[in-house]
Backbone bond lengths (Angstrom), bond angles and torsions (degrees), N, CA, C in turn:
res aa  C-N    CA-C-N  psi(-1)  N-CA   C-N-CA  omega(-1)  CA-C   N-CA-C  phi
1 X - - - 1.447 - - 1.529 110.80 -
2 X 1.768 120.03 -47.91 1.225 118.75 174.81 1.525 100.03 -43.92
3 X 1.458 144.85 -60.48 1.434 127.85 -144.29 0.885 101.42 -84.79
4 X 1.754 130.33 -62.50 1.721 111.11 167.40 1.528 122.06 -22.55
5 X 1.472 119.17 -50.32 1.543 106.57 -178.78 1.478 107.96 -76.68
6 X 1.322 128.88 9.63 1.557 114.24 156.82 0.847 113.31 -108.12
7 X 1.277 132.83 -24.10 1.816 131.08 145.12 1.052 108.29 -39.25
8 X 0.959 148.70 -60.95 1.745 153.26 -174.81 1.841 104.65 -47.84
9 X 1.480 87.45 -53.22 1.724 85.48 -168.04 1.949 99.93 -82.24
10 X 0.693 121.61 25.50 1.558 114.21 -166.16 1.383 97.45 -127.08
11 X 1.571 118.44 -31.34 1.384 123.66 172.43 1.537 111.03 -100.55
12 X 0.942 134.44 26.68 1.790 151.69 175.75 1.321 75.44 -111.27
13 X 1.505 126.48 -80.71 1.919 125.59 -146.57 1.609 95.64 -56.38
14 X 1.849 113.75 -55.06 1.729 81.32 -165.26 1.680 108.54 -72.08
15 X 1.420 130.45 -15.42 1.714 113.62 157.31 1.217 126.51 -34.93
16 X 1.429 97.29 -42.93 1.676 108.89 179.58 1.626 108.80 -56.34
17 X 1.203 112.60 -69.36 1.336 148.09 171.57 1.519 94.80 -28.58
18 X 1.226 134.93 -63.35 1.373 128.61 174.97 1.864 110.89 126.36
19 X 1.641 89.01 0.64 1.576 95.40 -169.34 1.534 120.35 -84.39
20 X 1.300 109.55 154.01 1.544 117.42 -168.65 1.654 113.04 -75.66
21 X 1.198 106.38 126.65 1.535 104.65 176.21 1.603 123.58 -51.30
22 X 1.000 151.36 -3.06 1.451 143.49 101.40 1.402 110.93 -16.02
23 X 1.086 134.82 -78.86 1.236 116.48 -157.79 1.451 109.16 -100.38
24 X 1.481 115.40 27.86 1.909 133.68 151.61 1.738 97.76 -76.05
25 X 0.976 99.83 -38.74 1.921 105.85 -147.49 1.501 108.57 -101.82
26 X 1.302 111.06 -5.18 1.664 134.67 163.44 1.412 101.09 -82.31
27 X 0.750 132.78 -18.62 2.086 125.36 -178.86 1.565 104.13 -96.32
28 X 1.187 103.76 -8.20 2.124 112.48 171.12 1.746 86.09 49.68
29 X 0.738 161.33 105.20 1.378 148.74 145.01 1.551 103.47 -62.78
30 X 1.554 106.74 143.17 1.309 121.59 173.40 1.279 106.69 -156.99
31 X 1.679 99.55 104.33 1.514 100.29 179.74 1.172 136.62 -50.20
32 X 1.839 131.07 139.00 1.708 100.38 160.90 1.831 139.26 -51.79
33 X 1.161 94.60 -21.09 1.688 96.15 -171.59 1.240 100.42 -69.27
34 X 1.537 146.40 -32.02 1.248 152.74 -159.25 1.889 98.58 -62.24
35 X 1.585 105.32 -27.74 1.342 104.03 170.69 1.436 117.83 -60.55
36 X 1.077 112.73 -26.29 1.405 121.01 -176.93 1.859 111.88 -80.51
37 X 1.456 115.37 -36.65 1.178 104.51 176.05 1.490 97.92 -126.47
38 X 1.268 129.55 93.64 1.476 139.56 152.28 1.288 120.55 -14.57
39 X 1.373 101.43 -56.46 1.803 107.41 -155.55 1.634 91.25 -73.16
40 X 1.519 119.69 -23.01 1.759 100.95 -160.41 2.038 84.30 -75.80
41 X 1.299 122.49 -45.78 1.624 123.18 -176.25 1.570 109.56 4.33
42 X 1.885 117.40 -78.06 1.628 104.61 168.89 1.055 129.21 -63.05
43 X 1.514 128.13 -39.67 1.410 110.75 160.06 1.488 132.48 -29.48
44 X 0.917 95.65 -54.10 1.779 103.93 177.11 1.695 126.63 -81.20
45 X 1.509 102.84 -15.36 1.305 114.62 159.52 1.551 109.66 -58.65
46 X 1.518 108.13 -55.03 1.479 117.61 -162.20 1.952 100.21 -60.31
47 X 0.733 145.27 -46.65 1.212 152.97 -149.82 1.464 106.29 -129.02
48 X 1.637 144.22 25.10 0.902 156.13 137.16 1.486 116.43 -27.39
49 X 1.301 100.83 -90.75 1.724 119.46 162.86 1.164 133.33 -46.37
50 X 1.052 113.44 -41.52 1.660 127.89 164.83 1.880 114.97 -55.35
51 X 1.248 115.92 -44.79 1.413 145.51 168.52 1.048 91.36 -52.98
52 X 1.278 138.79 -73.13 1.393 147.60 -114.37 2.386 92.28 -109.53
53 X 1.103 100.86 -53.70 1.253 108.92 158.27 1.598 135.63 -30.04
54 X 1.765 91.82 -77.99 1.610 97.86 152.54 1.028 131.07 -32.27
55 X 1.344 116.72 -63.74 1.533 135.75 -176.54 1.371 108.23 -44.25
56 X 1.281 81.34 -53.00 2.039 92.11 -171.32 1.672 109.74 -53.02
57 X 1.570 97.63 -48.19 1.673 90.69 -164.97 1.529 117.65 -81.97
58 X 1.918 115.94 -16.18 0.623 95.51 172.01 1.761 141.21 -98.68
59 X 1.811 100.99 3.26 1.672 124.91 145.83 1.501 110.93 -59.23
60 X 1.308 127.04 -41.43 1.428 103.99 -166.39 1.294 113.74 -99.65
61 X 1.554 130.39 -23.81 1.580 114.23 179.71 1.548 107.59 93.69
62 X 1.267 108.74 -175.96 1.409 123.31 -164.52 1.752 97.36 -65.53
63 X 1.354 121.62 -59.31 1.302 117.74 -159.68 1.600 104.66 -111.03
64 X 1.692 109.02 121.69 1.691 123.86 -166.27 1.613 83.32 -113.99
65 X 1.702 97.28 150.89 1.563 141.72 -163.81 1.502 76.72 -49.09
66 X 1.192 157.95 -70.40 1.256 149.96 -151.75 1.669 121.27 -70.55
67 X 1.372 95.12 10.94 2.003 98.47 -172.77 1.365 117.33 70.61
68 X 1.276 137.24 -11.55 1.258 143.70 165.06 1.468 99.29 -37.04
69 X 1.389 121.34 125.63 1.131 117.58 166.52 1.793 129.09 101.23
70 X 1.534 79.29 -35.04 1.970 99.59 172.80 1.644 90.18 -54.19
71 X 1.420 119.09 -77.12 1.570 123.37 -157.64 1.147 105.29 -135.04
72 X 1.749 115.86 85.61 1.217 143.30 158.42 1.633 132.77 -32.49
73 X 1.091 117.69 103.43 1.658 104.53 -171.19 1.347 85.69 -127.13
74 X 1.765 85.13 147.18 1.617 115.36 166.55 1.555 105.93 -43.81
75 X 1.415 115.74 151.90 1.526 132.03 127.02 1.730 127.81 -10.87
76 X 1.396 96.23 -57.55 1.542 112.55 -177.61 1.442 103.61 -70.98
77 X 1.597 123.16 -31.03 1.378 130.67 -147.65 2.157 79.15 -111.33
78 X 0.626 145.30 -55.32 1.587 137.65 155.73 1.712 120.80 -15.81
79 X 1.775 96.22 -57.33 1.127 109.13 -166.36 1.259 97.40 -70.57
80 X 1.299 126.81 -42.07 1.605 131.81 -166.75 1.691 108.12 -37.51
81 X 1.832 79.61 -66.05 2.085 94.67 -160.36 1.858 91.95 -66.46
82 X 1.069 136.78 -51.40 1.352 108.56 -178.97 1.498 139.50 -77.34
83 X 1.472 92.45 11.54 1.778 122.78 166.53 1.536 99.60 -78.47
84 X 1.769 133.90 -43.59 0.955 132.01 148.30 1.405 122.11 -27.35
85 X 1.598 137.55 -87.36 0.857 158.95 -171.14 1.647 92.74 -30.70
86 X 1.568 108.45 -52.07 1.413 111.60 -175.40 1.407 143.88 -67.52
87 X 1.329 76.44 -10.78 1.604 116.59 -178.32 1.913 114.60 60.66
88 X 1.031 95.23 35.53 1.565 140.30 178.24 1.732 117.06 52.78
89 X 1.497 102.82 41.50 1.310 148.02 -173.75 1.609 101.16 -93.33
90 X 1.657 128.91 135.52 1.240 109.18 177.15 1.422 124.36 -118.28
91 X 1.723 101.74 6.96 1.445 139.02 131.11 1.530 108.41 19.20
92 X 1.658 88.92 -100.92 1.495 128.42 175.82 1.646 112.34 -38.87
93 X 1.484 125.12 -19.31 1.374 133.88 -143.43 1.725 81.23 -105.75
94 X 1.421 108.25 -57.05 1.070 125.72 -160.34 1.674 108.52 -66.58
95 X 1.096 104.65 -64.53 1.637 110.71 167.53 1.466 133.43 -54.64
96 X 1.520 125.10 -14.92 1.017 138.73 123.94 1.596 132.17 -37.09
97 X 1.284 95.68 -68.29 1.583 91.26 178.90 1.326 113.47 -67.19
98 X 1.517 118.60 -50.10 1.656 108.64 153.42 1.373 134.75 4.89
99 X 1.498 104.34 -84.88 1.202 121.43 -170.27 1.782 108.19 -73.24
100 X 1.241 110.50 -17.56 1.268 113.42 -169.73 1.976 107.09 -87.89
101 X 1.422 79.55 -30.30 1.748 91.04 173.76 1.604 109.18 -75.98
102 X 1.487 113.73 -33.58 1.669 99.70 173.14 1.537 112.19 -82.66
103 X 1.119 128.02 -23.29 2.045 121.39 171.12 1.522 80.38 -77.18
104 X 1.327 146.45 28.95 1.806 118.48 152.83 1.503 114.85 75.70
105 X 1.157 121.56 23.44 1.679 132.42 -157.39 1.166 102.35 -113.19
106 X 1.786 126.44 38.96 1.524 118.06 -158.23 1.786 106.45 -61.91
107 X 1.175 97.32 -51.63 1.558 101.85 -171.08 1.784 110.84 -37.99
108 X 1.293 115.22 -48.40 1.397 138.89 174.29 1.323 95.75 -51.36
109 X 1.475 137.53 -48.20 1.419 125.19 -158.09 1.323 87.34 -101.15
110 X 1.026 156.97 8.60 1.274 159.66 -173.67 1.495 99.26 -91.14
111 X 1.923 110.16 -47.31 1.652 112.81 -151.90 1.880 83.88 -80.75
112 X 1.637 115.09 -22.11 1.284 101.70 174.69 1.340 143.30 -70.26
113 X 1.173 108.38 -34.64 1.614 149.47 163.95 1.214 107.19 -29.48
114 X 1.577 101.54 -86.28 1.941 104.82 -169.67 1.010 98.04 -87.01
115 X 1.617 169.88 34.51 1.841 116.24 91.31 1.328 125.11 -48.88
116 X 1.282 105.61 -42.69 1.836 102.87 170.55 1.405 120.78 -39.83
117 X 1.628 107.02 -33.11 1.702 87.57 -170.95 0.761 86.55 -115.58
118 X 1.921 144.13 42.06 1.235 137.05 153.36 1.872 105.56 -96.67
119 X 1.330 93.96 -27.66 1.481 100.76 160.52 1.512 129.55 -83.33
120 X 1.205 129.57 -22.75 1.282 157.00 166.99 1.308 136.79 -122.11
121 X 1.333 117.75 64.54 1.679 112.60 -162.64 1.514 106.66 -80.46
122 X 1.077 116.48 -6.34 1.599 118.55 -167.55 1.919 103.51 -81.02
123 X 0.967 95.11 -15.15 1.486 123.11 -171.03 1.409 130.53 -52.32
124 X 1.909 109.97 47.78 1.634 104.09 -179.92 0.964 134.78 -41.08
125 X 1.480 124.36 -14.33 1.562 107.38 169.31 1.374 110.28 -93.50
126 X 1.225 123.94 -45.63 1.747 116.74 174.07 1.870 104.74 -36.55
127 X 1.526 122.14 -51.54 1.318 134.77 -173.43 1.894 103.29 -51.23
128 X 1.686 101.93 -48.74 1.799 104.92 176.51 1.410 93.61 -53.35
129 X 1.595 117.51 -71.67 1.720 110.33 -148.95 1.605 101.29 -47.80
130 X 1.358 102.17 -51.70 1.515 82.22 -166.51 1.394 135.43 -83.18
131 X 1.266 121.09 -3.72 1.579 133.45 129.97 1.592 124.24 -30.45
132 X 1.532 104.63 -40.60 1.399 114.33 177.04 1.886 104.66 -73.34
133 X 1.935 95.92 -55.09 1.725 91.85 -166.46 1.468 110.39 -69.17
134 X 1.168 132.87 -22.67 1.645 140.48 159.49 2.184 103.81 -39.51
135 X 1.643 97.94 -64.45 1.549 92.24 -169.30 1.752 115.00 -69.51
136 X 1.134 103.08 -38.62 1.201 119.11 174.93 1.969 108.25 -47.03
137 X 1.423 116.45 -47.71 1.299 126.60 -175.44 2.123 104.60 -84.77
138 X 1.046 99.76 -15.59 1.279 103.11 164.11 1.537 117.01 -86.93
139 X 1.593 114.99 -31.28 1.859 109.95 168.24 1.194 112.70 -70.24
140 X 1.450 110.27 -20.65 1.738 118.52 -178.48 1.628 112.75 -76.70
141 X 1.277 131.44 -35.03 1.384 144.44 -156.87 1.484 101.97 -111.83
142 X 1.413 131.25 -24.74 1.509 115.20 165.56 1.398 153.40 -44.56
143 X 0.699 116.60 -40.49 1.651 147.82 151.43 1.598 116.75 -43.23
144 X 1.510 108.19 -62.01 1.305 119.60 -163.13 1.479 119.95 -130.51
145 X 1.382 109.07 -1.79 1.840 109.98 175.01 1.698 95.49 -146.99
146 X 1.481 115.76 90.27 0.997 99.99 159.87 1.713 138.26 -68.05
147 X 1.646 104.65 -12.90 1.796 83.95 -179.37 1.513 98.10 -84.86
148 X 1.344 101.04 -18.11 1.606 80.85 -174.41 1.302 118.09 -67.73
149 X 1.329 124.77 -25.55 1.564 134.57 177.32 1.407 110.03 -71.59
150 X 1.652 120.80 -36.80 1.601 108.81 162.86 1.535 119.05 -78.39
151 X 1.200 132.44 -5.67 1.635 134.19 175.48 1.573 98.89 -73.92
152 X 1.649 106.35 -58.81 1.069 87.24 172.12 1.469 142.75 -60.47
153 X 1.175 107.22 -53.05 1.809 116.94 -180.00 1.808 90.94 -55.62
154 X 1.091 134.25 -38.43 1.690 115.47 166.13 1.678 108.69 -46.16
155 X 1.201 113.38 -62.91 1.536 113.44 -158.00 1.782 105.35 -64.60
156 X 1.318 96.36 -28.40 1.684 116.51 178.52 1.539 108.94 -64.85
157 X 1.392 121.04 -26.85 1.600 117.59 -154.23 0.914 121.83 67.34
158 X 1.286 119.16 -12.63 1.618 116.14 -178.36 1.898 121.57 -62.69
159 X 1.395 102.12 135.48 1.320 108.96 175.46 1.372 112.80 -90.03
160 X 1.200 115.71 140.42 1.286 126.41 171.71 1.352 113.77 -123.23
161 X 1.292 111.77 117.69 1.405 125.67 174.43 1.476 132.89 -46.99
162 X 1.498 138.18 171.74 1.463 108.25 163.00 1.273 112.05 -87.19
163 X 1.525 93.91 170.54 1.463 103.89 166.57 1.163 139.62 -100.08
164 X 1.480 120.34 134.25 1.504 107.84 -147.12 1.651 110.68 -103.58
């Protein structure tokens, strides 16, 4: 209970502060007292972000310090302007997520990915990377976020067996 209530107050200050929940959820908070009781450590891993999430959206409302939300565009309308950038090449889409998938940035090559194959669906290699940044974000989320590890292995197709 002590670390949740300094999670609580630590994500009130950066609201205060004006800062974007991305860069709330980049400081991982990990209380000191947790030294004191070990065993709660995964517990509170698992539901860290999730906590911290809630919180966020439900202090800030429709429109966060970053404009998210002010002027909403489609998917299709996303994919467009960085089809620009690409010079409507799907190249650029690919080599991005690439490189973003080897520094370990799956989620990041993920946000690159599907406009790419909203601009390019024919697109077996955009289809590999993100087959890759899906499994890759599922070895990352096992342990310690299970929905995130079943969203993904959904979007992945991947079957998962029971557990025995």
């Amino acid at each position: 209970q002590a670390a949740l209530t300094q999670l609580h107050g630590e994500v009130l200050d950066g609201i205060r502060g004006g800062r974007t929940l991305p860069d709330i959820l980049a400081e991982a908070s990990l209380p000191a007292v947790l030294r004191e009781h070990p065993t709660a450590v995964v517990p509170y891993l698992v539901i860290r972000d999730h906590f911290t999430e809630r919180l966020h959206h439900q202090r800030t409302g429709y429109w966060q310090p970053d404009l998210l939300g002010l002027e909403p565009a489609t998917g299709a309308e996303q994919a467009a302007a960085l089809d620009l950038l690409a010079a409507g090449r799907e190249e650029p889409f690919a080599a991005a997520a690439a490189t973003l998938i080897g520094q370990g940035d799956h989620a990041l090559a993920l946000q690159i990915i599907q406009p790419g194959l909203l601009r390019h669906p024919a697109s077996t290699t955009l289809a590999g990377l993100r087959r890759t940044a899906l499994y890759r974000l599922m070895e990352q989320y096992q342990q310690f976020d299970p929905f995130k590890f079943l969203i993904y292995a959904e979007l992945a197709d991947a079957e998962i067996g029971p557990v025995e």
